[in-house]
The first five atom37 places (N, CA, C, CB, O) and aatype in JSON, in Angstrom:
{
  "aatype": [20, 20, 20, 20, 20, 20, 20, 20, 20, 20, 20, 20, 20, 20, 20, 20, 20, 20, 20, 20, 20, 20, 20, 20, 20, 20, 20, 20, 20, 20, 20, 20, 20, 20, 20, 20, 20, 20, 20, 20, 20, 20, 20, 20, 20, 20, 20, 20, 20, 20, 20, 20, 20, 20, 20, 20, 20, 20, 20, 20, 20, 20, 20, 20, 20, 20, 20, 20, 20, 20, 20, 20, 20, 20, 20, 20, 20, 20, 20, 20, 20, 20, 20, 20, 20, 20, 20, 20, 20, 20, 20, 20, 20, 20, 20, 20, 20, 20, 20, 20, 20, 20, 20, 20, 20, 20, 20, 20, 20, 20, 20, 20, 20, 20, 20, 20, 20, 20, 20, 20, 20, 20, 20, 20, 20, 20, 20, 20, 20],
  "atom_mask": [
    [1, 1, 1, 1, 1],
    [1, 1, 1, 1, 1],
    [1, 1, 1, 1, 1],
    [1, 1, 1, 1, 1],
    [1, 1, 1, 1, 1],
    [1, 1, 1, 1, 1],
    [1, 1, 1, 1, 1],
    [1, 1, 1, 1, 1],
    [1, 1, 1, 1, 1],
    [1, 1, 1, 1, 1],
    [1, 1, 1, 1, 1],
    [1, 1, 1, 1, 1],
    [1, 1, 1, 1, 1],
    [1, 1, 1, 1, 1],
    [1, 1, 1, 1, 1],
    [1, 1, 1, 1, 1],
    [1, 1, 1, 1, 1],
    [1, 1, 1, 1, 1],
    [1, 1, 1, 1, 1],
    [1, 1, 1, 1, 1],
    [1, 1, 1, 1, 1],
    [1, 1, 1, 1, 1],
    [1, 1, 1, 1, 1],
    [1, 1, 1, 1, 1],
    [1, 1, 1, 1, 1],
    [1, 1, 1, 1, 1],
    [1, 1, 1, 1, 1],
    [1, 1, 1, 1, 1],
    [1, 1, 1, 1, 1],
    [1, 1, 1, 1, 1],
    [1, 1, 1, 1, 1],
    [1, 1, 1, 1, 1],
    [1, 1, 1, 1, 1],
    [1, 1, 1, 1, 1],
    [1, 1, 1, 1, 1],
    [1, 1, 1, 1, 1],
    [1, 1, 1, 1, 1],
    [1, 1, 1, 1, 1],
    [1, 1, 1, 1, 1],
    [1, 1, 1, 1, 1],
    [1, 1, 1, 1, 1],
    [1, 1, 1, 1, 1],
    [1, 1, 1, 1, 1],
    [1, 1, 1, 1, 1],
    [1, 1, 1, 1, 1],
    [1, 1, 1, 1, 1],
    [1, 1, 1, 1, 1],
    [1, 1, 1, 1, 1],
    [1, 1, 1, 1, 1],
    [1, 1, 1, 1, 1],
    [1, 1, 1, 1, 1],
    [1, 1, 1, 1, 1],
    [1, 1, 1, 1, 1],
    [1, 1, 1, 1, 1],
    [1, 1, 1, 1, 1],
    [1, 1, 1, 1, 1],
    [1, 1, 1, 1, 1],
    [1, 1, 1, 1, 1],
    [1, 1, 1, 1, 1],
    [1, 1, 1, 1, 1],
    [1, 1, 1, 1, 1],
    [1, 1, 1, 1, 1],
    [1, 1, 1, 1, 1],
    [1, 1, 1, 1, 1],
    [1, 1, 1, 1, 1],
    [1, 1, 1, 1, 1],
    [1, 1, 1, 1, 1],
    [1, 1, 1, 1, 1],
    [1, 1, 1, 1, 1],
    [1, 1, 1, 1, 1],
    [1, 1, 1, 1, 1],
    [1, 1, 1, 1, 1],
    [1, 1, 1, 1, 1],
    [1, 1, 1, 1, 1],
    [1, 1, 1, 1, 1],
    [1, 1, 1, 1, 1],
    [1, 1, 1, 1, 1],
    [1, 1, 1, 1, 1],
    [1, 1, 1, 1, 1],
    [1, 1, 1, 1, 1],
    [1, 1, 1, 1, 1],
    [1, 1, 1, 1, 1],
    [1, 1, 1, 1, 1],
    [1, 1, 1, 1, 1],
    [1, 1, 1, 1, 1],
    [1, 1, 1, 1, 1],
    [1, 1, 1, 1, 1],
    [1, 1, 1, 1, 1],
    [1, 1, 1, 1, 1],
    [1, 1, 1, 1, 1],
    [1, 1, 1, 1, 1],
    [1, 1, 1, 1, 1],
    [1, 1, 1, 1, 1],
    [1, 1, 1, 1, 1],
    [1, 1, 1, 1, 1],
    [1, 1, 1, 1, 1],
    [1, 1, 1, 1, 1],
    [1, 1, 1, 1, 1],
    [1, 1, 1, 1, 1],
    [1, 1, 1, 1, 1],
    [1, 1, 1, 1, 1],
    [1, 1, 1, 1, 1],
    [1, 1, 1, 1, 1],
    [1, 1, 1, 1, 1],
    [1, 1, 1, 1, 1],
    [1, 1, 1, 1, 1],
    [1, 1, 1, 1, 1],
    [1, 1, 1, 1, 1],
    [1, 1, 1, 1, 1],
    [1, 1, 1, 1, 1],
    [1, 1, 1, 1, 1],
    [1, 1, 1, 1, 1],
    [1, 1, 1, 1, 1],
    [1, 1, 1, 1, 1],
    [1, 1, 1, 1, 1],
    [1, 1, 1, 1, 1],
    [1, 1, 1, 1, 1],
    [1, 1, 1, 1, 1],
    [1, 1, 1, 1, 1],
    [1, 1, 1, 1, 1],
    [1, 1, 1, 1, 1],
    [1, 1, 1, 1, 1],
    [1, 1, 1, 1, 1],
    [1, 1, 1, 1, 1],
    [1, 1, 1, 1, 1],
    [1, 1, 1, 1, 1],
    [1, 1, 1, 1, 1],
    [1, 1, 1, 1, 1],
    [1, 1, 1, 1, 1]
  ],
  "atom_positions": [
    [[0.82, -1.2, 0.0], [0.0, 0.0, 0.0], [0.87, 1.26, 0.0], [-0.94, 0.0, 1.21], [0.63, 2.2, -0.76]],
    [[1.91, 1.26, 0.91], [2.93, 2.11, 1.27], [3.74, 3.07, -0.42], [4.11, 0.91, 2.22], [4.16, 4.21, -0.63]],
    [[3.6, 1.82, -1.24], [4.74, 1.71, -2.08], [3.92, 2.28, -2.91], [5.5, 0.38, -2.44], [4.42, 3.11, -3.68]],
    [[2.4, 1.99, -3.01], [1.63, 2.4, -4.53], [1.4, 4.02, -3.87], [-0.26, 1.26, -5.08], [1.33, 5.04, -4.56]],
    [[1.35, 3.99, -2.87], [1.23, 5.78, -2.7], [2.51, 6.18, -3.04], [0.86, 6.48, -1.06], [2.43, 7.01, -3.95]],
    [[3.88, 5.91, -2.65], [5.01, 6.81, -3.18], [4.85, 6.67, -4.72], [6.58, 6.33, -2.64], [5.03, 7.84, -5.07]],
    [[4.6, 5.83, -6.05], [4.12, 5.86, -6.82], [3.72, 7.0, -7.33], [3.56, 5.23, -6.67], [4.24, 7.85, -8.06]],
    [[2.53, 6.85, -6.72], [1.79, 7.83, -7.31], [2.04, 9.48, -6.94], [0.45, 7.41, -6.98], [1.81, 10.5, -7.59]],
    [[2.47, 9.3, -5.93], [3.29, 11.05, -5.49], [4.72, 11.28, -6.69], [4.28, 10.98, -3.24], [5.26, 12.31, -7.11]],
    [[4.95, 10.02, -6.92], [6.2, 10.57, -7.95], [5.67, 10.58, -9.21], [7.59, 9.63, -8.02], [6.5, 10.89, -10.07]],
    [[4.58, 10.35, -9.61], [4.15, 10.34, -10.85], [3.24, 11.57, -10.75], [3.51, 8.99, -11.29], [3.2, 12.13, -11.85]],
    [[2.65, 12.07, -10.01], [2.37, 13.46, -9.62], [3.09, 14.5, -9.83], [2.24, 13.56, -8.54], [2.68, 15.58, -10.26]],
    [[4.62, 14.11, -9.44], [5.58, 15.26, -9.29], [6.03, 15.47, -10.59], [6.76, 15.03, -8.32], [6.31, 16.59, -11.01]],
    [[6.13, 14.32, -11.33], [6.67, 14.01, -12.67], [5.89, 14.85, -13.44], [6.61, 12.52, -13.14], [6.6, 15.6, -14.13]],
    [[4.76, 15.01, -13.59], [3.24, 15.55, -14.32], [3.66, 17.61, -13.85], [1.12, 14.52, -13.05], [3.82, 18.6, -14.56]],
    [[3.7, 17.4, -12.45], [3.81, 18.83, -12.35], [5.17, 19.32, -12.97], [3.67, 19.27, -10.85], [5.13, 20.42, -13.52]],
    [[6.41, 18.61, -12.95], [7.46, 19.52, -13.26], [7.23, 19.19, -15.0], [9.17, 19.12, -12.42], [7.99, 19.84, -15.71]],
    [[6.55, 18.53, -15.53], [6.87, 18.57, -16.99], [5.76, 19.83, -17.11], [6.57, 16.94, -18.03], [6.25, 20.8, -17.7]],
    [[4.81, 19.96, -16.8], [3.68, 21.46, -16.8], [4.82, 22.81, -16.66], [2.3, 21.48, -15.0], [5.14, 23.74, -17.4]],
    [[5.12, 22.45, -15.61], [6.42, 23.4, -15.01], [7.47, 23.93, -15.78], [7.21, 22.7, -14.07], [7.91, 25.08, -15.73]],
    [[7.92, 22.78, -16.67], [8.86, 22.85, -17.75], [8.21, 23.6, -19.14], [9.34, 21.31, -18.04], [8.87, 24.56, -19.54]],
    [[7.57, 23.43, -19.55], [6.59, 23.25, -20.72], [6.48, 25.09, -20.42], [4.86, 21.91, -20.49], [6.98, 25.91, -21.19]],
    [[5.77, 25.44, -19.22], [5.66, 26.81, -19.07], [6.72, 27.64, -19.04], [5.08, 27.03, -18.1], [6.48, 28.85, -19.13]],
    [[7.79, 27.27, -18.93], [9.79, 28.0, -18.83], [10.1, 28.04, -20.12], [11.31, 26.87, -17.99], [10.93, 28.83, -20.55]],
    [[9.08, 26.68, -21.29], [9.83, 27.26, -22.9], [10.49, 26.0, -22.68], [11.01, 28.98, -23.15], [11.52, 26.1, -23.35]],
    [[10.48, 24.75, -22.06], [11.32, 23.58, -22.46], [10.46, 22.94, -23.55], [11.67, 22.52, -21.19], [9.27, 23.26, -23.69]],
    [[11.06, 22.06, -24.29], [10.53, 20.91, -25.26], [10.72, 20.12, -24.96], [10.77, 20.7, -26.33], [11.94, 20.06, -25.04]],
    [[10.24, 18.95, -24.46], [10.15, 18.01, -23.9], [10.55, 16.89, -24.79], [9.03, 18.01, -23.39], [9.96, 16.8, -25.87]],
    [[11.83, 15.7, -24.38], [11.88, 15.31, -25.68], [11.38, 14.18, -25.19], [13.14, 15.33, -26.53], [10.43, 13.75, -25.84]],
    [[11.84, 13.3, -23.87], [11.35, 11.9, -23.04], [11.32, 11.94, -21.94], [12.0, 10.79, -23.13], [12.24, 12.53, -21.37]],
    [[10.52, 11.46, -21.34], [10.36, 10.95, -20.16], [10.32, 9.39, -19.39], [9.44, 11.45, -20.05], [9.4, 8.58, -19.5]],
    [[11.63, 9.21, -18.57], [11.56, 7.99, -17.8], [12.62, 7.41, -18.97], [9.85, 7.18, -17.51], [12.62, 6.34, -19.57]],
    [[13.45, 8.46, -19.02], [14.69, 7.27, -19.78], [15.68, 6.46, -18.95], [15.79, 8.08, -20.78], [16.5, 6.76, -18.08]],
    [[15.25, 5.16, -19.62], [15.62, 3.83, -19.05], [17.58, 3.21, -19.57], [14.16, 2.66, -19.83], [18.01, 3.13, -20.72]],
    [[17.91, 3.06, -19.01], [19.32, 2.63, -19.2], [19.18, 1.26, -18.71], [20.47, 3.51, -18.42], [19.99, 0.98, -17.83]],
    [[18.42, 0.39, -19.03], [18.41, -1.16, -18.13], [18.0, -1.08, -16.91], [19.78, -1.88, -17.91], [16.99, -0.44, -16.63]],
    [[18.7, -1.68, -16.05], [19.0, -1.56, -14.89], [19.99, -0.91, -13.97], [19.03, -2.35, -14.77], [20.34, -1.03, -12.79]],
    [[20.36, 0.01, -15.21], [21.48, 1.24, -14.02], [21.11, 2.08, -14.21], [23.03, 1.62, -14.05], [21.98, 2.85, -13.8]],
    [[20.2, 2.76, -14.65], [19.71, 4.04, -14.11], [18.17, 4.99, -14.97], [21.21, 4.98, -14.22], [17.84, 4.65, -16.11]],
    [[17.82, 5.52, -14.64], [16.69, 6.09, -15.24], [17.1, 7.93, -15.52], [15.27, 5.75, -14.07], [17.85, 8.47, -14.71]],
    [[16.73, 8.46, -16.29], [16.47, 10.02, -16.47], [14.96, 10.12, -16.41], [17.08, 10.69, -17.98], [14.27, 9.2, -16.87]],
    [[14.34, 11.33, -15.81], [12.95, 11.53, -15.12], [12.77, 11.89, -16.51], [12.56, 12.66, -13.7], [12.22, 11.11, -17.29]],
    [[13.46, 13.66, -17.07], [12.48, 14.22, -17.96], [14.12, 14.24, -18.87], [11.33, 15.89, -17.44], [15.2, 14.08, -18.31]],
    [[14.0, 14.39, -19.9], [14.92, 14.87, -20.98], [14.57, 15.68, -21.93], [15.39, 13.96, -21.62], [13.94, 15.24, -22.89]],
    [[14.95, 17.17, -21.83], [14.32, 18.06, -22.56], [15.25, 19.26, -23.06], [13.2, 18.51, -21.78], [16.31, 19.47, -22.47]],
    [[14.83, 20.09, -24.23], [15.6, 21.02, -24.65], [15.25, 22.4, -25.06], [16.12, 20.52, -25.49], [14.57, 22.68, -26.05]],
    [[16.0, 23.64, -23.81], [16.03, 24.41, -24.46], [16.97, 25.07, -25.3], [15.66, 24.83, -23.97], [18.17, 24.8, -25.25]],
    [[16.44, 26.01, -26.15], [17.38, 27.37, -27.65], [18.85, 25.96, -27.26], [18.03, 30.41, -26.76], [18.46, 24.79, -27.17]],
    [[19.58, 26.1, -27.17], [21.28, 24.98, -27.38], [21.65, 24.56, -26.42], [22.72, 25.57, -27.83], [22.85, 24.71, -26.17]],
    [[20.58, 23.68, -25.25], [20.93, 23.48, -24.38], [20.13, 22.08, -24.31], [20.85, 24.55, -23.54], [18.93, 22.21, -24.56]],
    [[20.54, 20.79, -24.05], [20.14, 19.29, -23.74], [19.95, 19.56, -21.82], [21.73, 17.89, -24.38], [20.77, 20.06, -21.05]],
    [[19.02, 19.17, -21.63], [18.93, 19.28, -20.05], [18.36, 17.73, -19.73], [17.74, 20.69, -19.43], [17.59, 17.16, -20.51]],
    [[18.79, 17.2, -18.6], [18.74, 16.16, -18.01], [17.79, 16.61, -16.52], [20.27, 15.61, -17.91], [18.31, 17.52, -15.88]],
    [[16.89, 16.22, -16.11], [16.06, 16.37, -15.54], [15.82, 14.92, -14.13], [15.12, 16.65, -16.7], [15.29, 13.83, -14.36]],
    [[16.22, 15.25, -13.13], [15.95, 14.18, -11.82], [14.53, 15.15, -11.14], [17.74, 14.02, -10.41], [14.6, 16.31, -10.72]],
    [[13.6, 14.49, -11.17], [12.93, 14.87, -9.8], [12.52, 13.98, -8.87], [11.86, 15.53, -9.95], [12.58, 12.75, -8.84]],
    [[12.03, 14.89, -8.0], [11.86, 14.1, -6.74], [10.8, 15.06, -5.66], [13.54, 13.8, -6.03], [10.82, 16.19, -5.17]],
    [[9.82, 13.77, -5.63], [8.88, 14.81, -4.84], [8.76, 14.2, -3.19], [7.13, 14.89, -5.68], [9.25, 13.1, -2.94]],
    [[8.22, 14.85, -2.35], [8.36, 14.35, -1.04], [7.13, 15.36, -0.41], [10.06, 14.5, -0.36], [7.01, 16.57, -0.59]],
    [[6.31, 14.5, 0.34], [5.06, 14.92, 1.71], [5.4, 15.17, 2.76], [4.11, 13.99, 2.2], [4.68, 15.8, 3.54]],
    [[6.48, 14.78, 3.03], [7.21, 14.64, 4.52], [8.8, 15.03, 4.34], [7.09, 12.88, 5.16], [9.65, 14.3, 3.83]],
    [[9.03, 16.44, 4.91], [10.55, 16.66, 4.81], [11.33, 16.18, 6.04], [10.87, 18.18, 4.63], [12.56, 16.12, 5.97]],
    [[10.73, 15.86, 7.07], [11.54, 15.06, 7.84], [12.53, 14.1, 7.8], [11.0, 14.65, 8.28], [13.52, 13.92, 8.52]],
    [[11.93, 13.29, 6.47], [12.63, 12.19, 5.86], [14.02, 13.07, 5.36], [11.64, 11.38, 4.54], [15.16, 12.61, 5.34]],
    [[13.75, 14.01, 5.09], [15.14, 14.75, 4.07], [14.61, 15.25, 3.18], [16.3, 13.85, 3.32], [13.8, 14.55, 2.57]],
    [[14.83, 16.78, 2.68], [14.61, 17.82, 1.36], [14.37, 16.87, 0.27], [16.0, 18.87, 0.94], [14.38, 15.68, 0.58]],
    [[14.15, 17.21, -1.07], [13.53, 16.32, -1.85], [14.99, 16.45, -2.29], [12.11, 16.56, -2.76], [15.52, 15.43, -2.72]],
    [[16.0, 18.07, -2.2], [16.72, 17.73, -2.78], [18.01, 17.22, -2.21], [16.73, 18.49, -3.47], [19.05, 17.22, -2.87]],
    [[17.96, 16.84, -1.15], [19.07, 15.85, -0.49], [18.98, 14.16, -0.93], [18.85, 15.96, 1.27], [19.89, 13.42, -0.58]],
    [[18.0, 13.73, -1.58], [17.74, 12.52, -2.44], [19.0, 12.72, -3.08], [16.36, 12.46, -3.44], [19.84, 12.14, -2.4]],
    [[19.38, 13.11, -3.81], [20.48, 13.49, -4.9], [21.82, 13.25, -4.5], [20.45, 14.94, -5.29], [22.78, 14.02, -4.44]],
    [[21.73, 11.95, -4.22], [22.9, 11.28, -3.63], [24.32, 10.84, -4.86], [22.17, 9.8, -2.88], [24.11, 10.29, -5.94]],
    [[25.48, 11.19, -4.42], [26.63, 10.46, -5.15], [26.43, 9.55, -5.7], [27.54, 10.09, -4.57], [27.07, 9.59, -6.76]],
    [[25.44, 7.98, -5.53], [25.31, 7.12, -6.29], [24.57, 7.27, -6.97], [25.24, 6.28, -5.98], [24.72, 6.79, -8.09]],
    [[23.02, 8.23, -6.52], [22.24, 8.82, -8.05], [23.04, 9.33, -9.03], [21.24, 10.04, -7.87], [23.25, 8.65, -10.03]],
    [[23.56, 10.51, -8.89], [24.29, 11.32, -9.69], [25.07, 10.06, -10.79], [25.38, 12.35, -8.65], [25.06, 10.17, -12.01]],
    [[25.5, 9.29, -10.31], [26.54, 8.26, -10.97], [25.46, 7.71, -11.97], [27.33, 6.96, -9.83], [25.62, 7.6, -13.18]],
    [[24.36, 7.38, -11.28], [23.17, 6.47, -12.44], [23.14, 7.39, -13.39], [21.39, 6.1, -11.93], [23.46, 6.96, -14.5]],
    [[22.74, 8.99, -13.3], [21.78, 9.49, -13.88], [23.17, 9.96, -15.01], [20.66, 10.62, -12.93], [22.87, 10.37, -16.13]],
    [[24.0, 9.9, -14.78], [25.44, 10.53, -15.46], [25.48, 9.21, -16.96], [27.3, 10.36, -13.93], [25.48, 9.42, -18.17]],
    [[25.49, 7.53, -15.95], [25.76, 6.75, -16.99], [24.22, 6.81, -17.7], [26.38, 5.25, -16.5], [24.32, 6.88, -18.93]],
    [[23.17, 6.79, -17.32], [22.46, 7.11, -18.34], [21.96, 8.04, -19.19], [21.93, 6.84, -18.17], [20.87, 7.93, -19.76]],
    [[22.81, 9.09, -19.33], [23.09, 10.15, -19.89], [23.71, 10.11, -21.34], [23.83, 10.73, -19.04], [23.37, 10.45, -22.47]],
    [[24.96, 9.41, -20.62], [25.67, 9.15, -21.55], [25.61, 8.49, -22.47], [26.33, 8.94, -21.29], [26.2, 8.56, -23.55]],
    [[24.61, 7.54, -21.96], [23.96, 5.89, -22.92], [22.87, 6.87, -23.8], [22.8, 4.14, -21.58], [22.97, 6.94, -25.02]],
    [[22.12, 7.39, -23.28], [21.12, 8.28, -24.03], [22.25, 9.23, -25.56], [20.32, 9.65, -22.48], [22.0, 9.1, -26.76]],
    [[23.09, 9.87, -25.12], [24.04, 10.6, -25.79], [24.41, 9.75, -26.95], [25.19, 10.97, -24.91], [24.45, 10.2, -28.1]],
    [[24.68, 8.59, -26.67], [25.54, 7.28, -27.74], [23.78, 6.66, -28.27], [26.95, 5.49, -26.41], [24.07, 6.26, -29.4]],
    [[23.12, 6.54, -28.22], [21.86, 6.35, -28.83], [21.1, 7.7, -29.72], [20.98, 5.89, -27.63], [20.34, 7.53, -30.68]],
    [[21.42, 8.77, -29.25], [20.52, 10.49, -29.95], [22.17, 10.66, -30.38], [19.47, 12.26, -28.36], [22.74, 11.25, -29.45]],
    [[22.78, 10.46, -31.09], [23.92, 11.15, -31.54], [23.98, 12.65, -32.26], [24.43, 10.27, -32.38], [24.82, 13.54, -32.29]],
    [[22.68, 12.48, -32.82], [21.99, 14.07, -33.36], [22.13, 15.01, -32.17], [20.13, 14.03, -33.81], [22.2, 16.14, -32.66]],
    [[22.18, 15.08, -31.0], [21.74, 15.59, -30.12], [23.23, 15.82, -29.21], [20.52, 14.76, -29.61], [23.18, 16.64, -28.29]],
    [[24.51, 15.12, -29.46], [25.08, 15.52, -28.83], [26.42, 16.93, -29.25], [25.3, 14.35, -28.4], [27.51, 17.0, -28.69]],
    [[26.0, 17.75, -30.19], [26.51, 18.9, -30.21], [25.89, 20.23, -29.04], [26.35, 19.17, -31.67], [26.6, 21.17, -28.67]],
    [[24.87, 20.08, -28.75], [23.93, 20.67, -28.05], [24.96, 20.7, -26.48], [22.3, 19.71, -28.13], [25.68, 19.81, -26.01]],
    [[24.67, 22.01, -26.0], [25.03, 22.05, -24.42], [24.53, 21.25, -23.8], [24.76, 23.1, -23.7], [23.47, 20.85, -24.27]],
    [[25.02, 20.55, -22.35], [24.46, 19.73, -21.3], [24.21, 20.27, -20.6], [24.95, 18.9, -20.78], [24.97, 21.24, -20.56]],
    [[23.11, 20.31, -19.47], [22.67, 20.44, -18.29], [22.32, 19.52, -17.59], [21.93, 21.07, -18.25], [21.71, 18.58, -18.1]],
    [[22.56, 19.53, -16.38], [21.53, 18.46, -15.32], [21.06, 19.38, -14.03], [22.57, 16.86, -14.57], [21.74, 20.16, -13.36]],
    [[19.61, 18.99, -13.9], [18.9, 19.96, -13.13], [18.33, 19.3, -12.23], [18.0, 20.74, -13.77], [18.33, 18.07, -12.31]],
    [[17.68, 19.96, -11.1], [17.15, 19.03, -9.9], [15.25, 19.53, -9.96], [18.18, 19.58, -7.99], [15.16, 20.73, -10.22]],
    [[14.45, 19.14, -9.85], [13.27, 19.54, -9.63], [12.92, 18.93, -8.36], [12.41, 19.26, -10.69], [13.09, 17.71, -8.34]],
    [[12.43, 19.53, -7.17], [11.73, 19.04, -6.4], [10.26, 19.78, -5.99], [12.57, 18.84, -5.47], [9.75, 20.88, -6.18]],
    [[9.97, 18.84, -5.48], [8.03, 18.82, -5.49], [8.01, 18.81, -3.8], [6.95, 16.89, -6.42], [8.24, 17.79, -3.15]],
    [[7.76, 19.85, -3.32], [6.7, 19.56, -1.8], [5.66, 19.63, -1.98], [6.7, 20.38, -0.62], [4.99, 20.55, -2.45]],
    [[5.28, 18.2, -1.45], [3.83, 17.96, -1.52], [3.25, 18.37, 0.08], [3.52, 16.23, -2.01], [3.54, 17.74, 1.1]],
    [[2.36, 19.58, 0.0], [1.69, 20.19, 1.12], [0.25, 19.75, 1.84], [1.54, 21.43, 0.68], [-0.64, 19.14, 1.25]],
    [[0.2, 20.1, 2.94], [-1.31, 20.07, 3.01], [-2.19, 20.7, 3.49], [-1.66, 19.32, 3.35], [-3.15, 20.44, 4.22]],
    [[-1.54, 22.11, 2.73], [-2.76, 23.6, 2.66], [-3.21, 22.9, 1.75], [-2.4, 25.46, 2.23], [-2.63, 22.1, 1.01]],
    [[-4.54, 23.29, 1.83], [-5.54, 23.32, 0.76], [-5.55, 24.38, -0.22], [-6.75, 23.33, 1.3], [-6.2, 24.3, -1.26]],
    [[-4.75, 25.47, 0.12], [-4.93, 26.49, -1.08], [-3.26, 26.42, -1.25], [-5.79, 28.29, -0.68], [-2.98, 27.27, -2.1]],
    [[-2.29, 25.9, -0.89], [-1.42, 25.74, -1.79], [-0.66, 24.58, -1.35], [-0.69, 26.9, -2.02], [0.14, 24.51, -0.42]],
    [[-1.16, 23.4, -2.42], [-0.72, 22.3, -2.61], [0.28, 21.41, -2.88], [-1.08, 22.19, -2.99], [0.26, 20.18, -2.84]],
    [[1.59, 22.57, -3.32], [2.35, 21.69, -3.34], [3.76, 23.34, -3.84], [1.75, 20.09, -4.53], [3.55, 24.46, -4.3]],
    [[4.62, 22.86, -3.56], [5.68, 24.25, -3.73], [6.91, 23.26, -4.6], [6.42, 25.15, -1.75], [7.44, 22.19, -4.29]],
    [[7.1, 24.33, -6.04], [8.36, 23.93, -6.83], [10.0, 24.26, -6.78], [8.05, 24.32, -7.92], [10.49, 25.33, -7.13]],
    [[10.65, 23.27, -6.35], [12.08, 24.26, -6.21], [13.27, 23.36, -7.57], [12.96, 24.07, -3.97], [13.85, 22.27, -7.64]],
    [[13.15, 24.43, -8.34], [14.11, 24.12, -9.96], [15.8, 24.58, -9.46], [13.41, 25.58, -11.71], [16.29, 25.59, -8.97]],
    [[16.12, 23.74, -9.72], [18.07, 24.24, -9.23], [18.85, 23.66, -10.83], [19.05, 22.79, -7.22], [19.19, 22.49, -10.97]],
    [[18.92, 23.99, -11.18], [19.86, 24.56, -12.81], [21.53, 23.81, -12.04], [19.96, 27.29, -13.19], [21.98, 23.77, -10.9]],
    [[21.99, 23.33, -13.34], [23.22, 22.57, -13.07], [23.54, 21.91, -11.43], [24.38, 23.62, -13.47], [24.57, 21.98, -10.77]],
    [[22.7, 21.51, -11.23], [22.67, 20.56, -9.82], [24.24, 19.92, -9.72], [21.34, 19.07, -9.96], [24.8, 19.96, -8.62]],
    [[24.83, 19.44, -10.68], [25.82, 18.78, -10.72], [26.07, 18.51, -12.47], [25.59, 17.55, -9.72], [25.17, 18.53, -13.31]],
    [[27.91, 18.18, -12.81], [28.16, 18.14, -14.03], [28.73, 17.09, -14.17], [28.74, 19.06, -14.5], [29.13, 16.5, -13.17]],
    [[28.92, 16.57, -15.42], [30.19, 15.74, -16.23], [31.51, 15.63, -15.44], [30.62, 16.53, -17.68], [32.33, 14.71, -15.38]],
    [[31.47, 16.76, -14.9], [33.25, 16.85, -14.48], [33.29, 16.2, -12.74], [33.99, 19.05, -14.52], [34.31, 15.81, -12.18]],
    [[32.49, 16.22, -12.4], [32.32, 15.86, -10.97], [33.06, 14.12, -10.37], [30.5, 15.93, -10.8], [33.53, 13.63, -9.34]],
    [[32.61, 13.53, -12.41], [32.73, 12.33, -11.95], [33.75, 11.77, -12.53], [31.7, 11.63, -12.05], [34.06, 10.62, -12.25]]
  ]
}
């Protein structure tokens, strides 16, 4: 039960930051890019000469930790090799600038404001690793 609600809060969050995106002027190219079993990209999208790599992460409860303290050294490592796997598959696509960005989602429980967006631009790079 536990598990189909985080589910669905991340597929929530997923829905709001692509709205989110969409309204900033991104183009959305995929969502939920899969590298096998080492790693996923949330959103993959592009703006004017820029490829952006997109992690979000939404959270009800900050106790657990900020949505954006999720964004752990071994994420970063997934989301890097599947980046790169994405890069060697869109070869069209890799003259374009890189970005990797963080979206997080607080999920609230005012009733008149439901949930608060925090976008952080180059969260982390290529060179880190």
């Amino acid at each position: 039960m536990i598990k189909s609600k985080n589910i669905s809060k991340g597929k929530t969050g997923e829905l709001l930051a692509l709205k989110y995106l969409k309204r900033k002027g991104f183009q959305i190219l995929y969502q939920n890019f899969r590298f096998g079993k080492f790693g996923e990209i949330d959103i993959i999208c592009k703006k004017d000469d820029t490829l952006v790599f997109v992690e979000v992460k939404s959270r009800g409860n900050v106790e657990k930790g900020t949505p954006k303290e999720s964004i752990t050294d071994f994420k970063k490592q997934r989301i890097l090799k599947s980046a790169n796997f994405f890069l060697i598959k869109h070869p069209e696509l890799s003259d374009l600038n890189l970005r990797f960005d963080f979206i997080g989602i607080k999920v609230k429980k005012n009733p008149f404001k439901r949930f608060e967006i925090e976008h952080i631009e180059n969260v982390f790079s290529f060179d880190e690793f």
